[in-house]
N, C-alpha and C positions, 0 to 999 in steps of 0.2 A: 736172481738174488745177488746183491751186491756187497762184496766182501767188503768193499770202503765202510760200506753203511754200517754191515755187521761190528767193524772193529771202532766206529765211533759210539755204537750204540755200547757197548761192554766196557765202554769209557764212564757213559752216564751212567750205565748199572751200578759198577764200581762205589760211584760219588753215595748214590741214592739206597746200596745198601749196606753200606759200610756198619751203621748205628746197629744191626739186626748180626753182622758176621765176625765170628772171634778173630782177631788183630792179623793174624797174618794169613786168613784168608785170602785177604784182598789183593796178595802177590798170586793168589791161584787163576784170578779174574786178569791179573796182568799179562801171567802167565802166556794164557789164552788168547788172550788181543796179538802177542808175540808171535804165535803161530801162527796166526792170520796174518801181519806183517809181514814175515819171514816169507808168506805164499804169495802176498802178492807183488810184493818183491821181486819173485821169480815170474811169474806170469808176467809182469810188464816187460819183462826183456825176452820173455820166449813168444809173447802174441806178436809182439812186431813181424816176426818169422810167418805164425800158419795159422793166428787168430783162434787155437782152438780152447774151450772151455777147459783148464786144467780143474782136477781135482783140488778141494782144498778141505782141512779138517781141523776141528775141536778135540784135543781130547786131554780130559781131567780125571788124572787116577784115581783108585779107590784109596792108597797109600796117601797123596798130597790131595784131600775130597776138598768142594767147596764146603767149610763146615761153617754152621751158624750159632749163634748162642745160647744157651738155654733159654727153651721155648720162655715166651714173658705170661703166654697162655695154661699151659700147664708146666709146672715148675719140675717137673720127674721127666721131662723129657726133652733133647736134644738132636735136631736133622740137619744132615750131611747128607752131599748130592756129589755124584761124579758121573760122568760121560763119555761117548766118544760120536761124533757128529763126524759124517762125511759128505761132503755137497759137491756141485751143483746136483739135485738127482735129477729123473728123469720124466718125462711128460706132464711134468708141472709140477711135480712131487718136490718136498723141499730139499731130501737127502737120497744122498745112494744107501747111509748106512745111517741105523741110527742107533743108537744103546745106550739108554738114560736111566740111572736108577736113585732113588730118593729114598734114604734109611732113617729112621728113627729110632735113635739111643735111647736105652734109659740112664738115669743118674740117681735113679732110686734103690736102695737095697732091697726091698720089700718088692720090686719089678722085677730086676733083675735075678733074683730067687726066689722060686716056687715051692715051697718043700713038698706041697702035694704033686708037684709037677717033676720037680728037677731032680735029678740022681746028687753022689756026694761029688761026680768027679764039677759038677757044676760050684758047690760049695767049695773046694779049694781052690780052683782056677781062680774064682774070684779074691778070694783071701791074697791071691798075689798082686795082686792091679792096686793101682794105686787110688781109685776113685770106681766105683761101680759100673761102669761101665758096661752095654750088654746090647747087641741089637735088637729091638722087639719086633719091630716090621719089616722088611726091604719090598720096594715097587718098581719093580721093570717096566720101563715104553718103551718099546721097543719095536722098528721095523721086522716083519718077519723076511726070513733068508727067502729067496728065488727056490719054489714049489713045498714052500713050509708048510701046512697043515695052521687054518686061523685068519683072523683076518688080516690083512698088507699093515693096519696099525694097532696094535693090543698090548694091554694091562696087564702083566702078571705079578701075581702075589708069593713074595717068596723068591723062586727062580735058584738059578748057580749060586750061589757062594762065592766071593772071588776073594775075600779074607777070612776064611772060617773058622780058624784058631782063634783070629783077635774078634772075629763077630758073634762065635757063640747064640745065635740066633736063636730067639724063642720058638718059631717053626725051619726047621731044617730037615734036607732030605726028601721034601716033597717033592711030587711031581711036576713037571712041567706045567698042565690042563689045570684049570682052563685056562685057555688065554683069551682077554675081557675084551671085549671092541673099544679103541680109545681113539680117539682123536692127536695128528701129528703131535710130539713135545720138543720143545728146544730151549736153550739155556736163560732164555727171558721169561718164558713163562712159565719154566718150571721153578723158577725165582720167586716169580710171584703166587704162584699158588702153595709155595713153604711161607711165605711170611704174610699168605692172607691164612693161613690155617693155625702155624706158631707164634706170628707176630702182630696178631691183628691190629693193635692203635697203629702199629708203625705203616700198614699196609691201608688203611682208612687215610691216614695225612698221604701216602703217594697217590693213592686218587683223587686228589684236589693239586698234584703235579701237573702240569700241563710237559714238560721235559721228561716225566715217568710215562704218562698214558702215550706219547708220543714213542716212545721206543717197543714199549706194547701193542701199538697197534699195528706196528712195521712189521714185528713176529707175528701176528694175527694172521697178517698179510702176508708173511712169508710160506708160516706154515701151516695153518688149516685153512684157508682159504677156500682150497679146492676140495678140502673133505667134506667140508660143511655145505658146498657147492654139491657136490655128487648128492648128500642127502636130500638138497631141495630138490632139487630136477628127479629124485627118485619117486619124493613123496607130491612133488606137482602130476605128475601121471595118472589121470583117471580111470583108464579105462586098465582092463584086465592085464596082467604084466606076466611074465615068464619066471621070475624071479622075486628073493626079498630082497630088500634091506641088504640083510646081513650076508646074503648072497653077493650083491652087488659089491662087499665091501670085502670080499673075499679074497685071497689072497692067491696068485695063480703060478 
């Protein structure tokens, strides 16, 4: 995996989804290029020495999130995505670490407050905010930790909390379980699957890019590559096997 690649490819993100992210997102995305610069920076004056792979990382608060515009699909809701990527991983894996999660706000009063649902302490918090604001969903991808319990890449709905005053979350306090089987995510395609889901004209004109599908198919290539690969070679197997699936995908 090549960070050069990485830090030109989050150059064209930048460009292509500018028109979908609220105005100063796009120093979040610069941000991000920064810390890859800043790494390999260092790695070119340290490999001369002992050639070894240093570590190198993504990471976007939950505080400074990549946040995007009100959805143009459903007008009551607004997503914001924040991360922490740490690479090169290992045995063909894309990350050592991974922790991505993709929130959806509401901006509607009528979302945001439930009266059959919500207590009053819900009813005056809100009264103080200046716009309704409220998280209704959060999606964890997430690598699991070394002998976690789940598969090595899963889905979970809900999860920690990591702003829970300002998120207020419509499900909070759940459990961990289940955790869903997902396929690797990184900061390209989780781009594109918020603005093929809240943006979609604008996500329909970048797949007639030849410069957009080009930077997604590099992430394809980076990161499920070998997931997708594990499931062919699982399901090419005819004859009687020891294992499933979900077995195989299991996390150890």
């Amino acid at each position: 995996m090549s960070v050069a690649e990485i830090i030109r490819d989050i150059e064209t993100l930048e460009r292509h989804l500018q028109p979908i992210l609220v105005g100063d997102s796009v120093q979040v995305l610069e941000q991000a290029r920064a810390q890859l610069m800043a790494f390999e920076k260092t790695t070119r004056r340290r490999a001369r020495k002992n050639r070894e792979q240093l570590p190198w990382e993504i990471r976007i608060t939950s505080e400074r999130s990549l946040k995007f515009r009100q959805s143009w699909d459903e007008k009551r809701l607004q997503p914001d995505l924040f991360c922490r990527l740490i690479g090169p991983g290992e045995e063909g894996w894309p990350f050592q670490r991974q922790e991505f999660v993709i929130r959806v706000w509401s901006l509607d009063d009528g979302l945001s407050y439930r009266c059959e649902f919500d207590g009053n302490s819900i009813r005056e918090w809100l009264k103080t905010q200046s716009k309704p604001d409220r998280v209704l969903f959060r999606f964890h991808f997430d690598r699991a930790e070394k002998g976690a319990k789940g598969t090595l890449f899963h889905l979970q709905v809900g999860g920690k909390p990591v702003e829970e005053a300002r998120e207020m979350c419509w499900f909070t306090g759940l459990p961990g379980l289940p955790r869903i089987p997902a396929p690797p995510m990184d900061l390209f395609m989780a781009c594109e699957l918020v603005a093929a889901n809240f943006f979609n004209d604008h996500f329909e004109r970048l797949c007639e890019e030849p410069e957009w599908l080009a930077i997604i198919r590099r992430a394809e290539q980076r990161t499920v590559a070998k997931y997708y690969q594990m499931c062919r070679d699982h399901m090419a197997v005819s004859d009687l096997i020891s294992r499933s699936l979900l077995k195989k995908l299991w996390n150890k």
